[in-house]
BADO-599986 format. One record per atom (N, C-alpha, C, O): residue in one letter; x, y, z. Coordinates in pm, whole numbers, plus 50000, padded with zeros to 5 digits. Each point is the difference from the previous one (the first is absolute). Layout:
N
aXYZ ...
This chain:
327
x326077015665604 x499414987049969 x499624992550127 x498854996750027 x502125001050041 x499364995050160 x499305008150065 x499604996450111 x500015017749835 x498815004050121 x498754995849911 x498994995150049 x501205007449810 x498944994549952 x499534983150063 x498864998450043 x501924992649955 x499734986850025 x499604998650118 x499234990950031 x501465022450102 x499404995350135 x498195009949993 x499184999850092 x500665007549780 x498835006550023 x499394987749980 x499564995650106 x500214995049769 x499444990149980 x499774987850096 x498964993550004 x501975004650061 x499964990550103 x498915008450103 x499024993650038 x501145020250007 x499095000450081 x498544997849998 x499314993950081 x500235014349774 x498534998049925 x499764987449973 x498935000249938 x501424989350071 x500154987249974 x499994992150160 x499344990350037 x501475016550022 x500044989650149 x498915009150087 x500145004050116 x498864997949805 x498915007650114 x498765000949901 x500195003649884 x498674993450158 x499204992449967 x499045019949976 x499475005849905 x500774997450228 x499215016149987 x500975005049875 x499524999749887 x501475003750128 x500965006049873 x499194996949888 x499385008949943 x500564978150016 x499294998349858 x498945002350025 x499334997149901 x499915007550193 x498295000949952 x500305020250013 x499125007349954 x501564996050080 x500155016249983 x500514999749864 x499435007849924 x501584984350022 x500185001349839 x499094994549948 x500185000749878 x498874993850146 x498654993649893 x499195016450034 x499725008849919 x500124991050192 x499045011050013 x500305014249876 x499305004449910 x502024999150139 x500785008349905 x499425003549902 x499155008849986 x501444982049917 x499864991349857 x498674999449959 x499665005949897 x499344986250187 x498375006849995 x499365009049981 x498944999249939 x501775016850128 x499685011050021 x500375007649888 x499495009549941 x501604983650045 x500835011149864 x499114996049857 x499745008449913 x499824975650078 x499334998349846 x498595004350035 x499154999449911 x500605003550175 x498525002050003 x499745016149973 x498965004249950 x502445006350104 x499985009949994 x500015004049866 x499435009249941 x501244983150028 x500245006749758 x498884996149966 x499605007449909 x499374981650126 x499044996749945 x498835012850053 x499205006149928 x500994995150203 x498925013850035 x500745002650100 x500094994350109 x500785020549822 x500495009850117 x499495006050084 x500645007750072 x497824990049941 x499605008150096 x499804992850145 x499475005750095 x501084979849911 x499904995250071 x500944995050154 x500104989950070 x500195017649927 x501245006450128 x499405012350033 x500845007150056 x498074998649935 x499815013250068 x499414995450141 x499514989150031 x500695023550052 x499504998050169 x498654991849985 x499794991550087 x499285010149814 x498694995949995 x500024984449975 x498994993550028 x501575003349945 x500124986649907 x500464990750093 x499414989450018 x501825014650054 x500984994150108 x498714998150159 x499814989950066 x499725020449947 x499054998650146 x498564991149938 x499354991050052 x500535014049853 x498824992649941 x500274983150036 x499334992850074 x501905003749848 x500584983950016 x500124995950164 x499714988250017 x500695019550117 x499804993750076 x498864999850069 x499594989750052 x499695023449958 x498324996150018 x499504990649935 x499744991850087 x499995004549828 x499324989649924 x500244986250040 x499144991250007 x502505007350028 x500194989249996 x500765000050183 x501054994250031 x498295011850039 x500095000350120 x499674988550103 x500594996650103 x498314998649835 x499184982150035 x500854992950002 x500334994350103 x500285003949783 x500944987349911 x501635003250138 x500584992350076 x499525017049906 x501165004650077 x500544994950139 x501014993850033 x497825012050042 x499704994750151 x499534983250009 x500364995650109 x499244998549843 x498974985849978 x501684993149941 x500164988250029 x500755017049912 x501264999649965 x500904990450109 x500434988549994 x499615023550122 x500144999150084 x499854987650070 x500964992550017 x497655004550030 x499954985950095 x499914987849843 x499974987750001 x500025019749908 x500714985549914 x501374993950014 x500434988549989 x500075022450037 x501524996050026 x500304993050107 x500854991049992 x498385012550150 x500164991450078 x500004987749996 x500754990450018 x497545013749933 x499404980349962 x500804991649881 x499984987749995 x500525018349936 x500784993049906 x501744994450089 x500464988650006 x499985021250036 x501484995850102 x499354986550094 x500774992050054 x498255007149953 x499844985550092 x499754988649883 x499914988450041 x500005013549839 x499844991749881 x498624994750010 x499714988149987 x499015026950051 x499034997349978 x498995010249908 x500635006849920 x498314994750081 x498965010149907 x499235003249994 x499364989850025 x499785019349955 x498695001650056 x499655006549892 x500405010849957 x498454978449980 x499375009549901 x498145004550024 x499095001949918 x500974998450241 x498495005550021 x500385018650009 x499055007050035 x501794997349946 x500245013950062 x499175010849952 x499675009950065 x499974986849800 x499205010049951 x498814999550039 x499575011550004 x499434979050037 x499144991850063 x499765009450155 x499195008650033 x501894985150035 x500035006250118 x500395020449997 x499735006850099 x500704997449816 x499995013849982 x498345003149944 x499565011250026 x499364977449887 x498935006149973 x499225000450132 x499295009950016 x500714981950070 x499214994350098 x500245015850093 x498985005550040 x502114999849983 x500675007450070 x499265012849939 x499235008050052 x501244991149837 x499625016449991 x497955001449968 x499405010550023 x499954978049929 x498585001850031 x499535004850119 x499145008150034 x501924982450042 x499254999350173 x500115016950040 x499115005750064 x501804999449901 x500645010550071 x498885013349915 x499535010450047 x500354983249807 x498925009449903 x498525004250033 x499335009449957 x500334979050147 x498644995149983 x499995006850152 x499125008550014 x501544989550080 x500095009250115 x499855014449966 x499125006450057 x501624999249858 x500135012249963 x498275003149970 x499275006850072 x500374986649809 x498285001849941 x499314998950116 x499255009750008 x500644983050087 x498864996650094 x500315009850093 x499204999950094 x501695008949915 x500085010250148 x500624993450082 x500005005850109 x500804980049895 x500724991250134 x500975009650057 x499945004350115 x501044999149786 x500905007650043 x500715006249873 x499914995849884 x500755014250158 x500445012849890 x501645004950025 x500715006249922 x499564989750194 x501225005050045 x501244991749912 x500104987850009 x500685019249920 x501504996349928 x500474993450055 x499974989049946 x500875010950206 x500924993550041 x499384988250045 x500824990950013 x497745005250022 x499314987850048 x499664995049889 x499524988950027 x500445012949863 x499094995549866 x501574990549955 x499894987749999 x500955016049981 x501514994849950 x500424985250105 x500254988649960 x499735017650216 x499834988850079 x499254989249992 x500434988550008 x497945016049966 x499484987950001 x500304989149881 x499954987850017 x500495020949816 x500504991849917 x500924991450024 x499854987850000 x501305019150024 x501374991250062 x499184994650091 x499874988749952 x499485011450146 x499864982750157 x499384991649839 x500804992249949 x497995009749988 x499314989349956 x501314994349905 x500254988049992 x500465021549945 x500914989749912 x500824989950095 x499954987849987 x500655017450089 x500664994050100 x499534986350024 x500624990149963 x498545009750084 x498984991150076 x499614986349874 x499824988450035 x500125016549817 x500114995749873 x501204989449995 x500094987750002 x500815023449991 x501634993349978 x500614992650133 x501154995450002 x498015003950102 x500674991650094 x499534981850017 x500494989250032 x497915018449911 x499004986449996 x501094992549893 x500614990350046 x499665014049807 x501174992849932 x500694996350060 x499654988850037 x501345014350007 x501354998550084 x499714986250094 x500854991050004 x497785008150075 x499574992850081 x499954984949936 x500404989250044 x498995014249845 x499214984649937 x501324998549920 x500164987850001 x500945018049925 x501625000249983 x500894989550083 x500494988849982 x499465017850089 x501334998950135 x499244985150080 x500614989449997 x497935011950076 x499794987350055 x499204989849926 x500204988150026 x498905015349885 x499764987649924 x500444996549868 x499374993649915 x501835011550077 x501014993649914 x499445002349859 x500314991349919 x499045017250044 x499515006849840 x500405004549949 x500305010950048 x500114987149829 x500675006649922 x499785016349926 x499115004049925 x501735000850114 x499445015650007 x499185002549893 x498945005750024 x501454990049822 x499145006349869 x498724988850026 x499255003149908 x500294989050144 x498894993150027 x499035003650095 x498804997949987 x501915009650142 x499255004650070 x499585017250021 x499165005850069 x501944998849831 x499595014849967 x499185001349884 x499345010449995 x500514980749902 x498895002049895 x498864996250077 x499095007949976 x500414979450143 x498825001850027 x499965016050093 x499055007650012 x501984993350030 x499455012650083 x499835011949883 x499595011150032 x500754985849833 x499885014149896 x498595000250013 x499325009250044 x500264979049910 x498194999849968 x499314998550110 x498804998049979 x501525002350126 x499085000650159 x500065014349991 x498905005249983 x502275004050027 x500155014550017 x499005008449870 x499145008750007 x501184987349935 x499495003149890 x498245005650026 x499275009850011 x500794974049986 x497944998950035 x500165006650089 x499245009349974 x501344993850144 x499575005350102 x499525016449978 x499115006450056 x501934997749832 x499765013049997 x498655000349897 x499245009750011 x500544983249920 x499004998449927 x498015003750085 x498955006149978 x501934981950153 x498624996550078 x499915015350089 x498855003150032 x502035004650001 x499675009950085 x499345011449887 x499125008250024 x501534989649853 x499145012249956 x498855006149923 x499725010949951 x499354968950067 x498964997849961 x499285009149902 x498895005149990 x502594994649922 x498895006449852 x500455013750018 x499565008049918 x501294996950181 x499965014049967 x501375003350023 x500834992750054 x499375020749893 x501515002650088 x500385017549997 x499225008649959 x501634993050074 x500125015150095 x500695008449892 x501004998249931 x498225010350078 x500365014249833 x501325007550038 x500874995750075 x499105016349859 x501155009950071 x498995008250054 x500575009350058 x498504991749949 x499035011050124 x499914990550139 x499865004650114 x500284978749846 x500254995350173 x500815001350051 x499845000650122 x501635000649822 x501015001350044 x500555012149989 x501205002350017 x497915006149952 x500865014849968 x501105006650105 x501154999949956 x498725004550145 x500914998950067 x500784993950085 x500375005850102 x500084979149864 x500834994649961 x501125001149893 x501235000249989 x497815000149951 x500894999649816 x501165010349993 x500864999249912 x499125013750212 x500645009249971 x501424994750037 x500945006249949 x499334984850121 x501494991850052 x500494996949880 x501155003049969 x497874989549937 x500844990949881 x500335011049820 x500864999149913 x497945010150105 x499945007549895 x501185004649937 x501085002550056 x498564998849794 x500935010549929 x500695012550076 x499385010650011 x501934987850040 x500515012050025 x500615000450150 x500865007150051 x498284981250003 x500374998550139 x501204990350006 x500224990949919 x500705013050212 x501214992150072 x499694984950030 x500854991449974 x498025005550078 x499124990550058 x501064989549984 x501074999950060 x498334987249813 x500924993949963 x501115002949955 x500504990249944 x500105018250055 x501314997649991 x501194999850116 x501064993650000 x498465014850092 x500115002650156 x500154976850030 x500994993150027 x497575003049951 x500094985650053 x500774994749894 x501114999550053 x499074995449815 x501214996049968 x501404996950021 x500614989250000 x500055031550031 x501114997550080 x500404997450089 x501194997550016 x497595002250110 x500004993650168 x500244987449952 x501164996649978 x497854995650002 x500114985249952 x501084995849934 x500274988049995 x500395020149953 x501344994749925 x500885001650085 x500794990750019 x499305019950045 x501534998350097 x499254995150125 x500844993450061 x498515006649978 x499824987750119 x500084988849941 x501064995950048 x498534994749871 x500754989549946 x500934998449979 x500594989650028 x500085023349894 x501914992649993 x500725002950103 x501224999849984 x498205004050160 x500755003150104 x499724983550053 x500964993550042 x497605000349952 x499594988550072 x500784986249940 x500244989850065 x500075012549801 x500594986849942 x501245001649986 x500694990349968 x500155028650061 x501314993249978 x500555000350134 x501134995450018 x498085010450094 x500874999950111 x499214993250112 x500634998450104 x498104997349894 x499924992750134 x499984988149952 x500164996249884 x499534995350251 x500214986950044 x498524990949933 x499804988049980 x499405023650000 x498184991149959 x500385000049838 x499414991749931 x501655018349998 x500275003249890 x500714984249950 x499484992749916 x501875004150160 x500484986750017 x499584986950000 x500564990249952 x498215010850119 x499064986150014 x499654997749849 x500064990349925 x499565022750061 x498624997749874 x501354990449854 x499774989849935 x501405018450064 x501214995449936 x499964984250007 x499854991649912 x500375007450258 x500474984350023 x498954993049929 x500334994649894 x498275004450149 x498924992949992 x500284991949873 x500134987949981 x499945025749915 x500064995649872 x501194995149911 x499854991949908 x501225012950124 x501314989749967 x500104989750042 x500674993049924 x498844999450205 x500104985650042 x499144999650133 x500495000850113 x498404998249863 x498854994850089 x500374994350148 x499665004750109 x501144983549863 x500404990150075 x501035003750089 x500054994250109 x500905015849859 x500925008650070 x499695008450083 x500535003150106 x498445001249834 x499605011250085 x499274994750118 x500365003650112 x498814989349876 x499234994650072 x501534992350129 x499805001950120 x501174992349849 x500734994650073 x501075010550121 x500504999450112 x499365011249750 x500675007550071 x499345012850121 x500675009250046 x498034988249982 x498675003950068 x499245009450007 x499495006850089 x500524992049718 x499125010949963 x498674991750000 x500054988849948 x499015014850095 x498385003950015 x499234994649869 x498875004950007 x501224987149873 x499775004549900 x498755001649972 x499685009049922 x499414983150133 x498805001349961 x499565014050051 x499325006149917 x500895000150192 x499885012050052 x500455013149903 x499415010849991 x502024984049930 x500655012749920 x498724995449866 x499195009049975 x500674978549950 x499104998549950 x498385008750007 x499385004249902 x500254996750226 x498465006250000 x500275014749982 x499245007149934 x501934997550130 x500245013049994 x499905006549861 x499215009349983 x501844984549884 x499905004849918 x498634999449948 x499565011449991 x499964983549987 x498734994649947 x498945011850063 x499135005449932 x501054996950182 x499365013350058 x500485013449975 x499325010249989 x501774988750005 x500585010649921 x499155007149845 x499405010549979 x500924978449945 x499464996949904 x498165011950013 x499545010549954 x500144980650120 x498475001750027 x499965016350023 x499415007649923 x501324996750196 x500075013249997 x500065010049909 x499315010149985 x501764984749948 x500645011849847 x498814999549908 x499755010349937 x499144974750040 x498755001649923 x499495007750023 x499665009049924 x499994989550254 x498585010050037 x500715012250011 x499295007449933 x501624999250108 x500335007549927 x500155007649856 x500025012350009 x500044984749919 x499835000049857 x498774997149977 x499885001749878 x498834993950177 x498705001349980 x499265010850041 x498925002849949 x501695004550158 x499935012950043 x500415011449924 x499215009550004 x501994992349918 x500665007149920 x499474999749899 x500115010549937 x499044978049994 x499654997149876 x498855007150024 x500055009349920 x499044991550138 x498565006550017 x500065015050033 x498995006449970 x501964999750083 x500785014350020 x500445006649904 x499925012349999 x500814978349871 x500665001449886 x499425003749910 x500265010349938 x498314977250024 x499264998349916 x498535009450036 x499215004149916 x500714997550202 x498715007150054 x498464992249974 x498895005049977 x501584979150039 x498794996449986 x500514981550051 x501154995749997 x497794997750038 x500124987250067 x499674987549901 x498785000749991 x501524991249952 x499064989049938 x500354988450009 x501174998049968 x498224993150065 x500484986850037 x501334988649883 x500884991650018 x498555014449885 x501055000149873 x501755005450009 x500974997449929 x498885009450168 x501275009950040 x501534991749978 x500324989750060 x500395016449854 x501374994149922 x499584981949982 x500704991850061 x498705005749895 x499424986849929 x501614998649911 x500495008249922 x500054978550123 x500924994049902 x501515005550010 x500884996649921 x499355013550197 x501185007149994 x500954992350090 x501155004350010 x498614988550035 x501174992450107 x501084996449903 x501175002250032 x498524992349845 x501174996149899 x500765011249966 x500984998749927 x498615014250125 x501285012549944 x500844999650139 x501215002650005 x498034993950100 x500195002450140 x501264985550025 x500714999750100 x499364991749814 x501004991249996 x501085000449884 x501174996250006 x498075010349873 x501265001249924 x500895010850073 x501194997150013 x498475012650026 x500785008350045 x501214995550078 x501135001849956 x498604991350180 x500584989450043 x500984989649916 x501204997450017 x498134999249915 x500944988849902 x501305007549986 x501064996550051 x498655019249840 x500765004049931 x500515010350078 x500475008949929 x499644993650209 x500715000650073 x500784996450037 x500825007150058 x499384976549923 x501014991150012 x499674991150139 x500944993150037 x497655006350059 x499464995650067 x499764981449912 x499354996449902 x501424997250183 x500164981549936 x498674996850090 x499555002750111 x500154991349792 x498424989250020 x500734989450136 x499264993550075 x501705006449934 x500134984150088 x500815006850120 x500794992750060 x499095018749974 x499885006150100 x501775003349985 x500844996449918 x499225014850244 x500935002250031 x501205011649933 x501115003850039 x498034999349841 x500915010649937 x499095011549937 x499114997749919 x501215014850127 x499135011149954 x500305015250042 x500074998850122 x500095011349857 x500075009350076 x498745010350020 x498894998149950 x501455012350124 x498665010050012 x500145009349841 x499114999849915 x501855006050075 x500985003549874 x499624998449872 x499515008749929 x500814974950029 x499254995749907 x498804994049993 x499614995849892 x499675003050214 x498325000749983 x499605013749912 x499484999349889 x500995017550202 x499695008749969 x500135006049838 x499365009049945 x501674982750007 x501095003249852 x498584992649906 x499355005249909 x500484979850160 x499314993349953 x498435004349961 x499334997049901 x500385009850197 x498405007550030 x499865010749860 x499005001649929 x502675006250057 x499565012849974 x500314995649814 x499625006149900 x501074983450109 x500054990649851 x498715001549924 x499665003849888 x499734991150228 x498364996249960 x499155009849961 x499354999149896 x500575013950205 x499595010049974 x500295007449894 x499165005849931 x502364994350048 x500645011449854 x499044993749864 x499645005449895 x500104978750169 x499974995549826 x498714998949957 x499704997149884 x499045006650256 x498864995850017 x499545017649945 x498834999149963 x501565012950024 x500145013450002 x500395002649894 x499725010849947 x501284977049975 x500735006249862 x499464992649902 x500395002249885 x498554986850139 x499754991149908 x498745011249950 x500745006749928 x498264998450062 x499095008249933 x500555012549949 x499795004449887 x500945001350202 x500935016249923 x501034997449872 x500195009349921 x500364979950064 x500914997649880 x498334994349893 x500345001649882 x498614994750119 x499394999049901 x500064981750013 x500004994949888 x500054995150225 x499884989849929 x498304994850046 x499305005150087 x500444985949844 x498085000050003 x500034992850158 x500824994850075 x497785008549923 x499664991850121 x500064984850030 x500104993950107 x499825002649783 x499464985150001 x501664994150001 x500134990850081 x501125012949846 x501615001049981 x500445002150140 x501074994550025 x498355012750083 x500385004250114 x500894989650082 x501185001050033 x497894988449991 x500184990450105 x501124990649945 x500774992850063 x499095009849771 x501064989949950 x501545005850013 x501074994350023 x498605019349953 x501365007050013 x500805000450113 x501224998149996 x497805005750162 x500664996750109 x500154988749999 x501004997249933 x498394992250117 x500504987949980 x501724993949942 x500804993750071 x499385010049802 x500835001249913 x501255004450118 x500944994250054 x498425020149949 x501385006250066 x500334994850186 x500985000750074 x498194996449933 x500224994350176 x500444986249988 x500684995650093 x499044996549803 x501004989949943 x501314998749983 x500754990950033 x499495021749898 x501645002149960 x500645005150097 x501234999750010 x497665007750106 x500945004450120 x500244989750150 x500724999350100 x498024993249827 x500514988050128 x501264990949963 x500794996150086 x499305000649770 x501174995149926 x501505008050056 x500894994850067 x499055016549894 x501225008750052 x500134999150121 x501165003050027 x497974993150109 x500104996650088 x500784988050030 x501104998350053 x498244995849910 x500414983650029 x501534997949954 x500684994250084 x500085010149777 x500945000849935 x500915009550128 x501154996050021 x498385015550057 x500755010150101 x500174992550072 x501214999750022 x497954988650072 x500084993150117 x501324990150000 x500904998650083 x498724992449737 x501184991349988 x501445006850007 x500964992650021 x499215019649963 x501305004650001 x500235002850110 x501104996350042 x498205009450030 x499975002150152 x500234987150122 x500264999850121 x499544992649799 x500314981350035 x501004998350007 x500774996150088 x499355008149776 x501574992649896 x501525008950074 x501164996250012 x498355013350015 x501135009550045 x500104996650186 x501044995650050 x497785007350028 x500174989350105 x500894986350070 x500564998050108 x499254995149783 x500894984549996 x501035000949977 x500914993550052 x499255020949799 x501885001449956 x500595004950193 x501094998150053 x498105006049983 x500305006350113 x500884989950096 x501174997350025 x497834999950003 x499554982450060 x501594994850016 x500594996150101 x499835005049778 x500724984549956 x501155005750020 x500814992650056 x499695021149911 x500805006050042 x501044996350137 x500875008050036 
């Protein structure tokens, strides 16, 4: 009976614990509903697809630990991967490892301009990242004046992102353990922490903030243009339209990771738990038979009840803290 009660206390005093038992629990009703959905095909299928959402995951988490947001990312991933498409069509350049670089500098360069108009003219991040959604946006619009890049412009390219290839998945797991090496053990990992648990502290205690501020925000920018690169490799084709409307999976994930809106609490862990939430349910919602139009209501639904189970994990994780505390 007490190992049972200290199992419970643990799944309960850990925020990842319960999203591996939501995940679980997910996997198992989705499996009776269609067993065929645990095969090797199904499982690689879910993280290619949702490989964008994954990485873009990533500098959400940052930008969210400073208790900020950026909802131009998809914007700045279209801008990114046209530019890089439209090079490809015109003969600019063809080479893999320079085609990925130049995406990442322009996102970069994206997510720092945020960070900039953030950190020194005092803007509020969801105010100054929606005008930058629809500046990025048009931008990719205006470069591709009506046209945009097939899978014969990008053909060899496409062979990095294609069916069958390591490509993305190779960058996934880099990006994941260089992040949870950067946030749980260095000192830039720490800032990003302080910033967002108490602004004013940090700043006293002589952290940089507006500086740790531009960083994430460039961060941010990077993991887009990145992921605008991947997306055109993936998809084998460029369009200024490119993931239109996806930043909101790119934050629920985050949410239901257990990443707090008011900064300062999040892990790399449960971003990833959070990401792959999104993906299982974004993969299982058409194979169990529910309609298209039911889709959005159903996730919804369920990323509801898992941000709920969240929030309910945190308070115990509080509550048990203070018993601590008082002790």
């Amino acid at each position: 009976m007490q190992k049972d009660k200290s199992l419970i206390k643990k799944i309960t005093g850990s925020r990842e614990a319960s999203l591996v038992v939501v995940l679980i629990v997910l996997l198992a009703v989705i499996s009776v509903m269609s067993p065929s959905f645990l095969s090797l095909t199904n499982i690689s299928q879910i993280f290619r697809n949702n490989a964008l959402t994954m990485l873009m995951a990533l500098g959400m988490l940052c930008v969210m630990l400073t208790a900020g947001i950026d909802i131009s990312i998809t914007s700045v991933l279209a801008f990114s991967g046209m530019t890089i498409g439209l090079m490809q069509k015109y003969d600019v350049l063809h080479s893999t490892p320079l085609l990925f670089l130049v995406g990442m500098l322009i996102g970069t360069a994206c997510g720092a301009l945020n960070g900039l108009i953030i950190s020194k003219g005092k803007v509020a991040p969801i105010i100054c990242t929606m005008g930058a959604m629809y500046i990025w946006r048009g931008m990719a619009y205006v470069i591709s004046n009506n046209s945009w890049a097939s899978g014969a412009d990008v053909s060899g390219f496409s062979d990095f992102g294609k069916e069958g290839s390591v490509g993305p998945y190779v960058i996934l797991a880099i990006a994941y353990v260089v992040f949870f090496i950067v946030m749980k053990w260095t000192k830039f990992g720490r800032k990003i922490y302080a910033v967002g648990s108490n602004t004013e502290a940090a700043r006293i205690s002589g952290i940089n903030v507006e500086k740790t501020i531009i960083s994430v925000y460039a961060i941010m920018g990077l993991l887009a243009g990145l992921a605008g690169v991947l997306s055109v490799s993936i998809y084998a084709s460029a369009q200024p339209n490119m993931q239109y409307g996806k930043e909101m999976d790119v934050i629920a994930a985050c949410v239901i990771g257990g990443v707090s809106m008011n900064g300062g609490r999040g892990s790399v862990v449960g971003t990833f738990l959070g990401a792959l939430i999104i993906g299982v349910i974004a993969k299982a919602l058409p194979l169990i038979g529910i309609d298209a139009i039911a889709q959005n209501l159903v996730k919804g639904a369920i990323i509801l009840v898992v941000v709920v189970l969240n929030v309910i994990t945190q308070r115990m994780i509080d509550r048990q803290a203070l018993l601590r505390r008082e002790m």
